[in-house]
N, CA, C and O atoms as a printed pandas DataFrame, in Angstrom:
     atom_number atom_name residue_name chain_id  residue_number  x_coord  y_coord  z_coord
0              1         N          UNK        A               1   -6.420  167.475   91.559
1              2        CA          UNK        A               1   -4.982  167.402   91.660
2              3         C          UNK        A               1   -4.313  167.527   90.305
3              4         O          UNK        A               1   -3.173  167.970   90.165
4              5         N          UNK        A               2   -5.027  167.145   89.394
5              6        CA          UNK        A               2   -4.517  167.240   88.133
6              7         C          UNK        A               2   -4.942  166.179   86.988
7              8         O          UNK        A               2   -6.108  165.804   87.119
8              9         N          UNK        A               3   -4.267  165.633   85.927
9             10        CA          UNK        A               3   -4.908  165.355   84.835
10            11         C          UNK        A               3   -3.172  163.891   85.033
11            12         O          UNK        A               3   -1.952  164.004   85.151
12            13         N          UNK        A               4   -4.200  162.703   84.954
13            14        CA          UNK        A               4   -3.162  161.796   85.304
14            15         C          UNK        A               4   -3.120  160.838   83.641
15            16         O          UNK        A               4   -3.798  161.387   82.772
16            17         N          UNK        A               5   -2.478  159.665   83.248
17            18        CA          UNK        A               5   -2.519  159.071   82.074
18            19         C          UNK        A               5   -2.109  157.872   82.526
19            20         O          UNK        A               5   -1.636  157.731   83.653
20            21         N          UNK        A               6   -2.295  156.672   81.471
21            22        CA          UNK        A               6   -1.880  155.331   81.716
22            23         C          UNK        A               6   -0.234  155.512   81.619
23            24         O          UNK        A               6    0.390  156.061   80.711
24            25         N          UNK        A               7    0.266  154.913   82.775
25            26        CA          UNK        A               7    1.770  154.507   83.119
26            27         C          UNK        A               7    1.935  155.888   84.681
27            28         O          UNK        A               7    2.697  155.802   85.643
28            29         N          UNK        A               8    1.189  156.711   84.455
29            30        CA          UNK        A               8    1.481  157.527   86.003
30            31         C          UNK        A               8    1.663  156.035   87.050
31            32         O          UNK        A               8    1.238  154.901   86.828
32            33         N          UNK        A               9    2.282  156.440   87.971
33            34        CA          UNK        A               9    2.788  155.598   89.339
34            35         C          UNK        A               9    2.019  157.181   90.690
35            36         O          UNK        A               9    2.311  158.342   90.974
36            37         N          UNK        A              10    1.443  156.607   90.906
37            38        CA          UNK        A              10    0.686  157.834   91.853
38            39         C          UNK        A              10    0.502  157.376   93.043
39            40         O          UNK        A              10    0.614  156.150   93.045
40            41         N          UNK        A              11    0.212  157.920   94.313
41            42        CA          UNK        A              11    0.538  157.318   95.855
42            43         C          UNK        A              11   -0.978  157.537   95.938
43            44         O          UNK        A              11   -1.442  158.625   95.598
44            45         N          UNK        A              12   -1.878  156.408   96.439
45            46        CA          UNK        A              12   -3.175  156.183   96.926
46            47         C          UNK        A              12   -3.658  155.268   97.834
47            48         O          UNK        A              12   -3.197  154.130   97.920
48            49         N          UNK        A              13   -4.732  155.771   98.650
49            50        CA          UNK        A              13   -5.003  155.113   99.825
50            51         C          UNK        A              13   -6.168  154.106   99.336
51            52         O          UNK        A              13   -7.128  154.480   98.663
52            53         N          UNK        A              14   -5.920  152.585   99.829
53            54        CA          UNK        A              14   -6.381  151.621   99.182
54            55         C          UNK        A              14   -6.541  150.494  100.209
55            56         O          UNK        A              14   -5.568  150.327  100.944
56            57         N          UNK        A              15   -7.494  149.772  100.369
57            58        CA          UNK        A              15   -7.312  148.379  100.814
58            59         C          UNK        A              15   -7.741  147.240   99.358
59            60         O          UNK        A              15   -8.538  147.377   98.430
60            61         N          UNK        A              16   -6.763  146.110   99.739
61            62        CA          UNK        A              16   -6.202  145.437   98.913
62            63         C          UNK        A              16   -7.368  144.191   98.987
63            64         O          UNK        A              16   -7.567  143.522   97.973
64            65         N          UNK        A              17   -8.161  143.905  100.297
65            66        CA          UNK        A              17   -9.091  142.794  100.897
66            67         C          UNK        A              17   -9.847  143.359  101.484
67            68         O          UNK        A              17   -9.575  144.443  102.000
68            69         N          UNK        A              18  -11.351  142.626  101.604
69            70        CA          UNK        A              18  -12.397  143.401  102.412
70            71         C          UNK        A              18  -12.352  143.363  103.339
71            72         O          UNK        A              18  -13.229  143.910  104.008
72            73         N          UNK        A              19  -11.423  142.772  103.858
73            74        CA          UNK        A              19  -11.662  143.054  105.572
74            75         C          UNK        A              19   -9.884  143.708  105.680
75            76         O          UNK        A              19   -9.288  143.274  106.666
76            77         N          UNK        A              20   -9.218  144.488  104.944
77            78        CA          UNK        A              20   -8.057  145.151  105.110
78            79         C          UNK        A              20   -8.296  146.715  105.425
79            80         O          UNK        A              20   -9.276  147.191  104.852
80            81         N          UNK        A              21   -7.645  147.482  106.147
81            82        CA          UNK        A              21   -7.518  148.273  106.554
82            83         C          UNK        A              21   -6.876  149.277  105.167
83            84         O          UNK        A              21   -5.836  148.830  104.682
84            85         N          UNK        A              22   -7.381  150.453  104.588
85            86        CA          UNK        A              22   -6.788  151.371  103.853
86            87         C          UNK        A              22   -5.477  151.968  104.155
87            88         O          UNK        A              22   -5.415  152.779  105.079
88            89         N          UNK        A              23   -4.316  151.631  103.417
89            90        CA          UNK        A              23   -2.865  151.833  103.491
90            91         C          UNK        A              23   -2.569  152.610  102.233
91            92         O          UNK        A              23   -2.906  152.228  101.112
92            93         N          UNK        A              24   -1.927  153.710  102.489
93            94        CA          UNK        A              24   -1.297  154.614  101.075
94            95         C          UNK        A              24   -0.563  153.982  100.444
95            96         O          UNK        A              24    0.547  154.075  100.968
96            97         N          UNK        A              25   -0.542  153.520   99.799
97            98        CA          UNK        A              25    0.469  152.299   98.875
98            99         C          UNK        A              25    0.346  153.371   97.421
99           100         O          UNK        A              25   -0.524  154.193   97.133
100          101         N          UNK        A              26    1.930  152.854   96.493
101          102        CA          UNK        A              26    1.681  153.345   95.139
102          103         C          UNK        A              26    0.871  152.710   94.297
103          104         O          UNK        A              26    0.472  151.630   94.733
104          105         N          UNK        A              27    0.352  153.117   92.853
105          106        CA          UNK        A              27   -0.256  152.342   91.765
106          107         C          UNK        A              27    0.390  152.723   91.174
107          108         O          UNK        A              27    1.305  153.521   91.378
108          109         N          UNK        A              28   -0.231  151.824   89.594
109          110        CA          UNK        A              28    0.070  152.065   88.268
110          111         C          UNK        A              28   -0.921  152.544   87.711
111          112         O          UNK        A              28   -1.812  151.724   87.933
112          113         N          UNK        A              29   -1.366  153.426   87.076
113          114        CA          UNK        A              29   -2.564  153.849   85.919
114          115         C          UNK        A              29   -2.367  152.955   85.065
115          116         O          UNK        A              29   -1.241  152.860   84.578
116          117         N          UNK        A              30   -3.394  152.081   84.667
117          118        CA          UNK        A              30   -3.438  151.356   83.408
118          119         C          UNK        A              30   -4.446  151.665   82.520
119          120         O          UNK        A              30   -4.304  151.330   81.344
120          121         N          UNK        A              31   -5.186  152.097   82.787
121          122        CA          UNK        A              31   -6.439  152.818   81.820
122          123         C          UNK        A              31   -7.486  154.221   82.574
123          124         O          UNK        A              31   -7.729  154.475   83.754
124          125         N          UNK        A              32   -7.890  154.868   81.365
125          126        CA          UNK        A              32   -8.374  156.064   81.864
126          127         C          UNK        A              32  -10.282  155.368   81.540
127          128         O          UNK        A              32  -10.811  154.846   80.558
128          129         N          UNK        A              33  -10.748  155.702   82.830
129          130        CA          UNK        A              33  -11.967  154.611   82.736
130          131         C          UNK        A              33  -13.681  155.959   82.422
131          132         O          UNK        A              33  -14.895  155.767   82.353
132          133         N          UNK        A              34  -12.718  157.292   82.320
133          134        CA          UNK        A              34  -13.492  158.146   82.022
134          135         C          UNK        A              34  -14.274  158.706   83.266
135          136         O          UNK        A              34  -14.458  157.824   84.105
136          137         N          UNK        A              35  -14.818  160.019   83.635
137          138        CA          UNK        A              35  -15.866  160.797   84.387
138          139         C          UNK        A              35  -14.072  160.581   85.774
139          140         O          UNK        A              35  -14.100  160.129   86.919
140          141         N          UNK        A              36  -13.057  161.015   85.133
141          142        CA          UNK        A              36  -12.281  161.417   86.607
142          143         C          UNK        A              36  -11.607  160.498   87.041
143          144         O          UNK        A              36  -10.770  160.669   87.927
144          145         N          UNK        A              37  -11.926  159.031   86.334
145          146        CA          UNK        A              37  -11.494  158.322   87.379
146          147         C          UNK        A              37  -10.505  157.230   86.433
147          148         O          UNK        A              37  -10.460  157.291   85.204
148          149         N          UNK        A              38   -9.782  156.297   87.207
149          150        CA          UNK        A              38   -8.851  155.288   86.392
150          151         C          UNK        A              38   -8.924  153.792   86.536
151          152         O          UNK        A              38  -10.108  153.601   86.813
152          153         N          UNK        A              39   -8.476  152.928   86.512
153          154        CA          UNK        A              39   -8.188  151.217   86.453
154          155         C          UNK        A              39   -6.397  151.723   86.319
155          156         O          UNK        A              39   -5.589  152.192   85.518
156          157         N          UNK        A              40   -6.506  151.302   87.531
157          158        CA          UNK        A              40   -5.148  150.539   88.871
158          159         C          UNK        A              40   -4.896  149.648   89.136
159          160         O          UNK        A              40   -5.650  148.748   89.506
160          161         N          UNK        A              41   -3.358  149.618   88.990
161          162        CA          UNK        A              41   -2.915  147.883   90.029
162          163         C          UNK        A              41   -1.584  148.489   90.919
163          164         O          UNK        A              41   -0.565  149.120   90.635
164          165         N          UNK        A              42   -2.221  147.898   92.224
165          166        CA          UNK        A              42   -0.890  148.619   93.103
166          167         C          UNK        A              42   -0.027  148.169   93.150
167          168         O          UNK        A              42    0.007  147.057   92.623
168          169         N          UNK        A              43    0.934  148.560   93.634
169          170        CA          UNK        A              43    2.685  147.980   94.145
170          171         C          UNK        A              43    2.762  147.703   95.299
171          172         O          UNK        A              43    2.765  148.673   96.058
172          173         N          UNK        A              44    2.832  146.633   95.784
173          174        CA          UNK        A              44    3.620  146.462   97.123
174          175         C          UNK        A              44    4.787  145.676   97.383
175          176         O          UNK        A              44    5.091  144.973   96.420
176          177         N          UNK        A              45    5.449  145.582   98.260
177          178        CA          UNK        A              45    6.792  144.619   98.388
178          179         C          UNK        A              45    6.534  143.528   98.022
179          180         O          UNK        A              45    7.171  143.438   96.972
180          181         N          UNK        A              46    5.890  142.373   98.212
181          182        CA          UNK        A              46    5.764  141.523   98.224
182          183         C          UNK        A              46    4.612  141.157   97.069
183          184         O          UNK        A              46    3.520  141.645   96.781
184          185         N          UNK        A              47    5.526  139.893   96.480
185          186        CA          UNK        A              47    4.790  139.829   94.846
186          187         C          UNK        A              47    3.030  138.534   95.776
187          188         O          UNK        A              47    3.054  138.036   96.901
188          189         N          UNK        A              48    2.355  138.472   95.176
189          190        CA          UNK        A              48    0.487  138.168   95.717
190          191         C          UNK        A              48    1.145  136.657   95.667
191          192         O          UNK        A              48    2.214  136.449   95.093
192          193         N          UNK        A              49    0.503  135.781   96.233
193          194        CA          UNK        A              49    1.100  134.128   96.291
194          195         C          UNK        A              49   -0.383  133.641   95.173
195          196         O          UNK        A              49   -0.653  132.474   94.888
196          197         N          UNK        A              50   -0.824  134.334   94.903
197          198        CA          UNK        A              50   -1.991  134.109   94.466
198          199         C          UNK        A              50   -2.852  134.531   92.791
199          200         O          UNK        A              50   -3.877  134.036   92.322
200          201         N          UNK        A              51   -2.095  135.434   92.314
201          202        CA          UNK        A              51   -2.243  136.086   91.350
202          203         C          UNK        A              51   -0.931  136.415   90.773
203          204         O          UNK        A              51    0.093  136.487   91.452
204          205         N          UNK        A              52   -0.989  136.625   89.424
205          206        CA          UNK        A              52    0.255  137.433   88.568
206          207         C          UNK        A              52    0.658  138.517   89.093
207          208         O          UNK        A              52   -0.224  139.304   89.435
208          209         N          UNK        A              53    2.146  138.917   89.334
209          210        CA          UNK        A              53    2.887  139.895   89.918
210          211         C          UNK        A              53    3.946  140.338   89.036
211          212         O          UNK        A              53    4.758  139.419   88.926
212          213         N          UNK        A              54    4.211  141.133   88.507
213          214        CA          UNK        A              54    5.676  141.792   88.184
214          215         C          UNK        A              54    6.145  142.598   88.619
215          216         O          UNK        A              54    5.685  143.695   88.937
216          217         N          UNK        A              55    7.350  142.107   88.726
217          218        CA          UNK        A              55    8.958  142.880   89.478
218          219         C          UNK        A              55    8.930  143.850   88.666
219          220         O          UNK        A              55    8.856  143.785   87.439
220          221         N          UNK        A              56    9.013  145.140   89.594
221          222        CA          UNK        A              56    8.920  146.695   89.497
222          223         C          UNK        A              56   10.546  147.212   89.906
223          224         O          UNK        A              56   11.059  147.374   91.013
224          225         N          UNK        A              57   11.135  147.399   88.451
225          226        CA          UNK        A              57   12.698  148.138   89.290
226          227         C          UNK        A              57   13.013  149.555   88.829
227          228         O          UNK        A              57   12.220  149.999   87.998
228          229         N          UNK        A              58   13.855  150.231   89.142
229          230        CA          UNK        A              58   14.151  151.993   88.804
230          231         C          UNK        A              58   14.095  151.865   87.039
231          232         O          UNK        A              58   13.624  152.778   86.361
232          233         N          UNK        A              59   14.597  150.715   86.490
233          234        CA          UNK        A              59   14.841  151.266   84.993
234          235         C          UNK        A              59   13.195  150.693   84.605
235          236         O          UNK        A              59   12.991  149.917   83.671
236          237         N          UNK        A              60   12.623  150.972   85.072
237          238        CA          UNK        A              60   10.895  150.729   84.537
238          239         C          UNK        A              60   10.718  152.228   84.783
239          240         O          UNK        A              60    9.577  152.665   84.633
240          241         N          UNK        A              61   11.311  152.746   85.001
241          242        CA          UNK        A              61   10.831  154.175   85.429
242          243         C          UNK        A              61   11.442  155.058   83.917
243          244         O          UNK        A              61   12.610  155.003   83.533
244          245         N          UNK        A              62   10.252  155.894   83.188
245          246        CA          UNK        A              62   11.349  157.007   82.606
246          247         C          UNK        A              62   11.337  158.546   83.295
247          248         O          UNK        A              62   12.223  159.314   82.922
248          249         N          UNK        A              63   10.252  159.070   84.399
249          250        CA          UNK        A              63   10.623  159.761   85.305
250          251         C          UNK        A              63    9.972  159.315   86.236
251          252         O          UNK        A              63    8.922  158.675   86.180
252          253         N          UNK        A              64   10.892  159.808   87.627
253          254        CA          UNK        A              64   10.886  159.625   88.864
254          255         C          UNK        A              64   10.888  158.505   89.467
255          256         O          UNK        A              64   11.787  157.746   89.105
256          257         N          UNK        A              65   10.231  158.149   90.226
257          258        CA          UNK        A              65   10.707  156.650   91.141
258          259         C          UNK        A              65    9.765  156.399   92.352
259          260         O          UNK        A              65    8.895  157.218   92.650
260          261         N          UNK        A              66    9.922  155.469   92.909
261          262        CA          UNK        A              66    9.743  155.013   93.972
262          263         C          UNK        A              66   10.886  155.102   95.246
263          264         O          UNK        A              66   11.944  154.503   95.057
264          265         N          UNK        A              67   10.730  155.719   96.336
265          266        CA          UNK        A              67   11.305  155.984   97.563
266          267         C          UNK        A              67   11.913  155.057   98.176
267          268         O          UNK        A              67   12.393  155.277   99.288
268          269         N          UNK        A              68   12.014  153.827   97.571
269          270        CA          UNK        A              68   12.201  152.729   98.598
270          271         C          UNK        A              68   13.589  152.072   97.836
271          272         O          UNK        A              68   14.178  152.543   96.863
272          273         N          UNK        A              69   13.905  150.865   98.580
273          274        CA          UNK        A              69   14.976  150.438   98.274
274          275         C          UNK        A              69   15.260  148.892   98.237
275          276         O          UNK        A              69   16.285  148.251   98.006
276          277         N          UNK        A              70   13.755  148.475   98.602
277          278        CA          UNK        A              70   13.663  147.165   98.314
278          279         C          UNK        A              70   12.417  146.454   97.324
279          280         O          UNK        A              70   11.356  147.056   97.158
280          281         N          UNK        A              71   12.645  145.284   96.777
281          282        CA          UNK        A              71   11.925  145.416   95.688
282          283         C          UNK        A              71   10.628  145.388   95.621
283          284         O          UNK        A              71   10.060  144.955   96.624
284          285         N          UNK        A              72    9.694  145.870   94.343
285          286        CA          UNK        A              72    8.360  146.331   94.803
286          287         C          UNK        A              72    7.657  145.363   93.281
287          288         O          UNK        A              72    8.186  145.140   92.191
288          289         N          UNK        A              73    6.437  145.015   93.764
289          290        CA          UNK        A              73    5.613  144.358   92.721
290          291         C          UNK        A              73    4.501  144.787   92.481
291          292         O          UNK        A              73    3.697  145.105   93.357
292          293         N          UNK        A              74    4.285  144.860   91.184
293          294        CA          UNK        A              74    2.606  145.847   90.359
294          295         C          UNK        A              74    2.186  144.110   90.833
295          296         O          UNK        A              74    2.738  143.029   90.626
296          297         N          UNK        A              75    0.811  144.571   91.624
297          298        CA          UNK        A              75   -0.354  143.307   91.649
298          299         C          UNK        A              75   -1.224  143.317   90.818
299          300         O          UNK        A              75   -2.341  143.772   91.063
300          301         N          UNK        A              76   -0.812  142.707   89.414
301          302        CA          UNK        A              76   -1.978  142.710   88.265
302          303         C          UNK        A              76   -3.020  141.859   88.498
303          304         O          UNK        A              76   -3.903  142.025   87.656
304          305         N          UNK        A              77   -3.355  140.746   89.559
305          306        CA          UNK        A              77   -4.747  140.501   90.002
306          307         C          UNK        A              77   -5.364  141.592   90.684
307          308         O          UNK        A              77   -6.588  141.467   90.727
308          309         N          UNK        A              78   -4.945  142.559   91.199
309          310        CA          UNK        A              78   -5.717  143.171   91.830
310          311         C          UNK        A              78   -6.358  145.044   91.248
311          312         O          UNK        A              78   -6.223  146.168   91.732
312          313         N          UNK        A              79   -7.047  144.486   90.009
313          314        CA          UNK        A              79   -7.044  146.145   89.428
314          315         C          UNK        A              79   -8.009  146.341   90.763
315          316         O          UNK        A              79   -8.618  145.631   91.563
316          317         N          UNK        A              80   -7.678  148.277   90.407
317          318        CA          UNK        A              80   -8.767  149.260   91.670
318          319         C          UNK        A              80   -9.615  149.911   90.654
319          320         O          UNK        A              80  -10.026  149.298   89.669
320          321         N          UNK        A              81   -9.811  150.841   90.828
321          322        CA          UNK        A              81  -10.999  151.825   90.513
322          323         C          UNK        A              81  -10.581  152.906   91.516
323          324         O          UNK        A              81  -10.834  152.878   92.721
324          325         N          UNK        A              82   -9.592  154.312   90.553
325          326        CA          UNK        A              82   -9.470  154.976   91.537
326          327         C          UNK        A              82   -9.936  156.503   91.385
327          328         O          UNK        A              82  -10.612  156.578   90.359
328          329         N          UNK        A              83   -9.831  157.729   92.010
329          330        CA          UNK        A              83  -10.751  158.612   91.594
330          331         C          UNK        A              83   -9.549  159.602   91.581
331          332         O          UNK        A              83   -8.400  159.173   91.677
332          333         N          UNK        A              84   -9.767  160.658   91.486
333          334        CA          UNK        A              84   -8.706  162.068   91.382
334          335         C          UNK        A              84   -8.716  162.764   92.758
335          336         O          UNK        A              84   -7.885  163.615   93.077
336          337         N          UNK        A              85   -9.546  162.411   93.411
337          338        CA          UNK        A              85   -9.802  163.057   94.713
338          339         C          UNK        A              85   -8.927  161.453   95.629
339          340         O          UNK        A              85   -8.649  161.718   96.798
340          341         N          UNK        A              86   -8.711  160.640   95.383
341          342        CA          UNK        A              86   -7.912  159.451   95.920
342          343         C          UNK        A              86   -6.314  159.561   95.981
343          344         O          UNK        A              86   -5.551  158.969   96.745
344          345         N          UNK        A              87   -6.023  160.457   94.995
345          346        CA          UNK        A              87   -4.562  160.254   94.488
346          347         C          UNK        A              87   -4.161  161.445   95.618
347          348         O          UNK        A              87   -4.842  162.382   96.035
348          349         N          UNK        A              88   -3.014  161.102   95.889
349          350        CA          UNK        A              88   -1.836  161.880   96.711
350          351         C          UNK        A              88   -1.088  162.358   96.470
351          352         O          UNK        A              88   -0.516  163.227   97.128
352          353         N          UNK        A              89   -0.793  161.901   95.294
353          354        CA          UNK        A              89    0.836  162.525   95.065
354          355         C          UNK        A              89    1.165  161.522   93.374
355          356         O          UNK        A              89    0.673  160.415   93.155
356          357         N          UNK        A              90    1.914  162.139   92.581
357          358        CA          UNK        A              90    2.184  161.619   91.710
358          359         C          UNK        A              90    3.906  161.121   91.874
359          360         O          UNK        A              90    4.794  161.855   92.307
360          361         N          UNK        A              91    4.074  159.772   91.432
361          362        CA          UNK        A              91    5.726  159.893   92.146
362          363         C          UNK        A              91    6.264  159.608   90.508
363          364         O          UNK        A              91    7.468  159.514   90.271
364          365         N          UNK        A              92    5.583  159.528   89.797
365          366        CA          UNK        A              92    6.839  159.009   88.802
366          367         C          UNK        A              92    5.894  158.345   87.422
367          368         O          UNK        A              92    4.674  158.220   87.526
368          369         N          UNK        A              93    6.754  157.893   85.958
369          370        CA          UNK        A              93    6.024  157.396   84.852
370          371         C          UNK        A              93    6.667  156.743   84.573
371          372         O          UNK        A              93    7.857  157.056   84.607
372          373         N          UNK        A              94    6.127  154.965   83.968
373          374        CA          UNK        A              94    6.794  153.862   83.307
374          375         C          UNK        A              94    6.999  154.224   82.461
375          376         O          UNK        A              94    6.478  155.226   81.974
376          377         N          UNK        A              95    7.717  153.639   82.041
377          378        CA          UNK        A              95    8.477  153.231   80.358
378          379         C          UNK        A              95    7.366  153.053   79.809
379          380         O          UNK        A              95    6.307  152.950   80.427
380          381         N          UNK        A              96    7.527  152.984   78.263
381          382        CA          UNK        A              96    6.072  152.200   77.546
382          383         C          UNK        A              96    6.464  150.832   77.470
383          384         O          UNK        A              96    5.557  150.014   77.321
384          385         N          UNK        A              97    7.786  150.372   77.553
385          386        CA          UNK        A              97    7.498  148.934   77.588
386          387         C          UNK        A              97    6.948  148.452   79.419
387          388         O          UNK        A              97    6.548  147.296   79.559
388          389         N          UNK        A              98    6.961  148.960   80.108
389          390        CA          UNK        A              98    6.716  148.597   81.653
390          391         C          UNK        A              98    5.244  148.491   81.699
391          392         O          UNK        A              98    4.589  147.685   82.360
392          393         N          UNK        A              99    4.827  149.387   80.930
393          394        CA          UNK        A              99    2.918  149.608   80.832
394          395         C          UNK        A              99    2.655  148.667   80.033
395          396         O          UNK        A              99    1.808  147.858   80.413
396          397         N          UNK        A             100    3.221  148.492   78.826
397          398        CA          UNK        A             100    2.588  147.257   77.758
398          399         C          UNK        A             100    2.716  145.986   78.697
399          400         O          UNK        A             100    1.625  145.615   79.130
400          401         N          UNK        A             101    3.835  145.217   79.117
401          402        CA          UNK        A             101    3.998  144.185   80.158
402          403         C          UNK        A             101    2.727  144.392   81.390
403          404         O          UNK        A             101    1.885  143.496   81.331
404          405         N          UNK        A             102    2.604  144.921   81.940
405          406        CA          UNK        A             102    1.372  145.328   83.033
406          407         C          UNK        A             102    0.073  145.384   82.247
407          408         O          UNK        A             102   -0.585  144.344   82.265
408          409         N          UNK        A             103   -0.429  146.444   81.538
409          410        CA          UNK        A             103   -1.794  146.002   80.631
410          411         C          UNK        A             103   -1.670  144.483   79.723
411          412         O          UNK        A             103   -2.721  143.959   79.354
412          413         N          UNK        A             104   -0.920  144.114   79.539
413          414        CA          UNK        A             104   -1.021  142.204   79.353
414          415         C          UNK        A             104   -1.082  141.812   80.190
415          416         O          UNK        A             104   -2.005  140.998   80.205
416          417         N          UNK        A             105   -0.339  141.923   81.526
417          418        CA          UNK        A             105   -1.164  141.095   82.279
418          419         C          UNK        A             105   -2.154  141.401   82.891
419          420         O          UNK        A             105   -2.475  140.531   83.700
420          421         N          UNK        A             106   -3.124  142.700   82.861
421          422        CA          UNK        A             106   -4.500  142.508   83.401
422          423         C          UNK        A             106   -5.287  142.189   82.192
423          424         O          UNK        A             106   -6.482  141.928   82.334
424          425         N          UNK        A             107   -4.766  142.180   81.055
425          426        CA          UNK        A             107   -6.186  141.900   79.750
426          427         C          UNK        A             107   -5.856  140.457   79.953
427          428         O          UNK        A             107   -6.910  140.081   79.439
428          429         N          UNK        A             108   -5.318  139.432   80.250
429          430        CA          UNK        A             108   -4.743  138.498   79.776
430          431         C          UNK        A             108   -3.798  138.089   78.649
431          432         O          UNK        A             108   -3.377  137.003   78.252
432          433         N          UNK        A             109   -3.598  139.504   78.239
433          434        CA          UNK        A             109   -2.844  138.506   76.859
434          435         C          UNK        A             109   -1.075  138.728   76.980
435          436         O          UNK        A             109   -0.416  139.694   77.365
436          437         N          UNK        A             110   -0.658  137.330   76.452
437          438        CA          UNK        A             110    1.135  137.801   76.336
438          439         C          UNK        A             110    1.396  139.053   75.868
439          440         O          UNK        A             110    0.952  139.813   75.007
440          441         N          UNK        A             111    2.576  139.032   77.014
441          442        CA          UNK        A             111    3.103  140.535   76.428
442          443         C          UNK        A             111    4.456  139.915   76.040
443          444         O          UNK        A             111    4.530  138.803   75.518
444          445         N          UNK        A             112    5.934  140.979   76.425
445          446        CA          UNK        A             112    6.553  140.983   75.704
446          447         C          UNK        A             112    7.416  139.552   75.661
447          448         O          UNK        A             112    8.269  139.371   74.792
């Protein structure tokens, strides 16, 4: 599909739990993990009751967006492992401050 980088927002089919059903949900690229493939944390409406979440809004975006209209959360407990043959569609790229905030919270360390 193409040649993706940390901060792409790309549409991929994913289950979130092992016993969850695979749903096309967006990610974030947070690292390029080499041989094709990346380290992901997805977005969904609803921030995890369980793990670190950040509120995802249009000005995190410096192109394109997300389709929706209600608010959406990067699940930084939940990195993926995703492949190039996984991705669907590319919808859009964070800011560099939106990616620095998100890679702190999957390394652990404070961000901004």
């Amino acid at each position: 599909m193409g040649t993706f980088s940390p901060g792409d927002v790309v549409l991929v089919a994913v289950a979130l739990g092992k016993r969850d059903a695979k749903k096309v949900r967006p990610a974030v690229i947070v690292a390029d993990t080499g041989n094709g493939s990346w380290q992901a944390c997805p977005v969904s409406s609803t921030p995890s009751y369980d793990s670190p979440s950040i509120l995802l809004d249009l000005k995190d975006f410096k192109e394109g967006g997300l389709d929706i209209m209600q608010e959406s959360y990067i699940l930084g407990g939940f990195s993926l492992i995703i492949r190039a043959s996984d991705i669907i569609a590319k919808k859009g790229r964070l800011s560099d401050t939106a990616l620095g905030d998100i890679i702190s919270l999957v390394s652990g360390t404070p961000g901004r």
